[in-house]
Every structure is written in C-alpha cells, then in structure tokens.
Backbone as a ProteinNet text record, in pm:
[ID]
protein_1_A
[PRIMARY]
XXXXXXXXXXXXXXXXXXXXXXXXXXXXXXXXXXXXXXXXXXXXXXXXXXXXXXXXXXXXXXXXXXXXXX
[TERTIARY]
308.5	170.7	145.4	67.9	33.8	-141.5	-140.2	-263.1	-307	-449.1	-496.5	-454.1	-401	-366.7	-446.1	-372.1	-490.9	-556.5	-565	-648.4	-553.2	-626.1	-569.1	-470.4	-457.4	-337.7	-237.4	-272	-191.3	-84.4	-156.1	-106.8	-35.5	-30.9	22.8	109.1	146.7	285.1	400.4	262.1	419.8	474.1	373.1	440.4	568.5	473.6	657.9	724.7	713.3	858	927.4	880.9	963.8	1055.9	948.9	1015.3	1150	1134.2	1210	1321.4	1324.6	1438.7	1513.9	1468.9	1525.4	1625	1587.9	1695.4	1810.3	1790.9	1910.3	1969.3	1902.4	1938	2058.9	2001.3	2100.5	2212.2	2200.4	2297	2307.4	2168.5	2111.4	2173.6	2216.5	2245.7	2128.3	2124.8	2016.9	1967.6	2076.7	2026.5	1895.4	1937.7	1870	1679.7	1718	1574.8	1523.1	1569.8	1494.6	1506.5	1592	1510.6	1388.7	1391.2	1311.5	1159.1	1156.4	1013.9	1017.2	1086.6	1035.4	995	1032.3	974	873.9	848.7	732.4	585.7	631.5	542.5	504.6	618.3	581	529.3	534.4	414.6	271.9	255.8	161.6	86	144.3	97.2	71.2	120	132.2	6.2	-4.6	-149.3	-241.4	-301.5	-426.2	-423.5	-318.1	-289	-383.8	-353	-392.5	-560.4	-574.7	-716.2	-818.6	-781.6	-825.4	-852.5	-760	-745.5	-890	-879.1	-1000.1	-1129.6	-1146.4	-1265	-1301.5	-1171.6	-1209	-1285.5	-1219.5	-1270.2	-1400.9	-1463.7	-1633.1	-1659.7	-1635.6	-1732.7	-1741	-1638	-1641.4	-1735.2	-1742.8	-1803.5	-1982.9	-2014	-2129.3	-2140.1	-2090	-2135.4	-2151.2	-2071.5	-2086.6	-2189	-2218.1	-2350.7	-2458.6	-2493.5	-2600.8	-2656.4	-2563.8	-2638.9	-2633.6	-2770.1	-2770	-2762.6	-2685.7	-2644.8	-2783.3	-2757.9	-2903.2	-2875.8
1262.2	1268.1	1162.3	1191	1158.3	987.6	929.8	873.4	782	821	723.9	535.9	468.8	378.1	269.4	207.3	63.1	119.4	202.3	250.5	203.4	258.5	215.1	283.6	422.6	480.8	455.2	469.7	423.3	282	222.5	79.9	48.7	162.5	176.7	265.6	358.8	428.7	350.1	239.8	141	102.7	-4.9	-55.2	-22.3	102.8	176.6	234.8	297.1	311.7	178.3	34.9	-65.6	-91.3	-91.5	-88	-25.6	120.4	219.5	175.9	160.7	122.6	-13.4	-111	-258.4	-165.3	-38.3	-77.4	-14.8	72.4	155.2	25.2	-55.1	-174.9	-253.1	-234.2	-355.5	-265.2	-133.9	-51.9	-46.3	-66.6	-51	102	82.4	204.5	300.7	430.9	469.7	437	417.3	347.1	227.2	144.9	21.8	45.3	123.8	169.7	213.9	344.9	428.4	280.8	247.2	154.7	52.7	-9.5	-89.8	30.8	99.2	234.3	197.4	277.9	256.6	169.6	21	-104.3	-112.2	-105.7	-171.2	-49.4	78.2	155.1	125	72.9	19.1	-128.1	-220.2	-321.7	-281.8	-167.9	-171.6	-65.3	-29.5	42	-63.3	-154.2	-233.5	-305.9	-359.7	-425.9	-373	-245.6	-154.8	-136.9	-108.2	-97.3	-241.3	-342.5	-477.8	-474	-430.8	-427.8	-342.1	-209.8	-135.1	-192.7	-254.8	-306.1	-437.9	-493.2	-589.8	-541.3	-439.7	-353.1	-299.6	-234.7	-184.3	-300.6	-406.9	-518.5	-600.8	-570.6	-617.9	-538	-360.5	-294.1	-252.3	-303.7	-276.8	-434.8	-532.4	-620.5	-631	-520.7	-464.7	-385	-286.6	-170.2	-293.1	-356.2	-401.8	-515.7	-560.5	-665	-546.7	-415.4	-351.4	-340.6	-413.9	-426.9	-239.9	-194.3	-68.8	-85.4	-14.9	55.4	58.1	59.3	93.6	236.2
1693.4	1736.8	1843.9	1943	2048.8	2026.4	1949	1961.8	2045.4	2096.9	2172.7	2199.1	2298.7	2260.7	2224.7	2151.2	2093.9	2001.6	1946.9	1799.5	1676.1	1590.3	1423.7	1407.5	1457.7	1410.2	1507.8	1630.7	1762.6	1697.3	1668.1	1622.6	1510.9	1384.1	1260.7	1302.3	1368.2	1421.9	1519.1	1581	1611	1575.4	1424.6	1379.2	1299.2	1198.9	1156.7	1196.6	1331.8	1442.3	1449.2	1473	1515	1383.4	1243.8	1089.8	1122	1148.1	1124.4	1184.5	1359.1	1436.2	1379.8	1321.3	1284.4	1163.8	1078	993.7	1027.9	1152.3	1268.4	1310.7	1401.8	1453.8	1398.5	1265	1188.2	1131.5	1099.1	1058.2	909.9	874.7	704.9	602.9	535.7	498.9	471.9	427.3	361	249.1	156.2	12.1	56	85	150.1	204.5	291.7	349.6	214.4	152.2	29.1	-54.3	-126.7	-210.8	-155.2	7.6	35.4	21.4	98.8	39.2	-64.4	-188.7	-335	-382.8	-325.1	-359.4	-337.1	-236.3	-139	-173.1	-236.7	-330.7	-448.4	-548.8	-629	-653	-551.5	-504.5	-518.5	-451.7	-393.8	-536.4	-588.7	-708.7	-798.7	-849.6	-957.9	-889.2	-761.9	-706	-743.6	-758.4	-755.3	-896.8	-943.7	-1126.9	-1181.5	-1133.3	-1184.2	-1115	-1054.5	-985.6	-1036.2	-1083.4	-1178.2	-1304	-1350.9	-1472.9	-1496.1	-1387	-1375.9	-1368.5	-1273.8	-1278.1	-1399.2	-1498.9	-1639.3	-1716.4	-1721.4	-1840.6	-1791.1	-1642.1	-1621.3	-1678.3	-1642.8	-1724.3	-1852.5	-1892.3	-2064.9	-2101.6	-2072.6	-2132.7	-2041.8	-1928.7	-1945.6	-1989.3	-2029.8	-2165.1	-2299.6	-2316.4	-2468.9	-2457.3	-2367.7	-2325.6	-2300.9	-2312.7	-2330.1	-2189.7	-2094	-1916.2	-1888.3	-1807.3	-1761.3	-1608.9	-1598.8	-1420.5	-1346.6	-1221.9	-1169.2	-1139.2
[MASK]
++++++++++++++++++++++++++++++++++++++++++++++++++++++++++++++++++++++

C-alpha cells in the first residue's frame, strides 16, 4: 500500500519494513523472527491482560461500595 507520506500509517510501514529488512540483514533464521512475533504478542497480551485485570478490581470494589454509574 501506497500511504500518504508523514502520516501514522506511512510511518508504521516504515518502521516494520526497516524491522523486517534488519532480520534479512543479519541473516536471522525464520525460527528467530516467528518466535521474536510470538513474543512480542505475547507481551503485549499479558500487558492488557494485567490492565483489564485492574479495571476489573475498581469496579468490583464500586459495585461492593454500592457507588452508582452515572
């Protein structure tokens, strides 16, 4: 895809084209790349997992403190 330059996506396709080429560059195997993805997914899952998790326990201790929503 073609995006406008200097935009958000313009700028997030460089960056992981340049990702992409460093692990050609270095002559990374495939294992390497796929496990670095799977990692770097499961980072980012376990972040939002723990963030959720925080959001659950305010609102369970405003339900059990009787506080109503607006």
């Amino acid at each position: 895809m073609n995006y406008k330059p200097y935009t958000v996506e313009w700028s997030r396709r460089r960056y992981l084209e340049e990702a992409i080429q460093q692990y050609f560059d270095t002559n990374a195997s495939t294992d390497i790349v796929l496990s670095d993805i799977v990692s770097i997914l499961e980072e980012n899952i376990n972040l939002h997992r723990n963030r959720a998790k925080s959001f659950e326990e305010v609102l369970h201790r405003l339900l059990d403190n009787d506080v109503e929503p607006n």
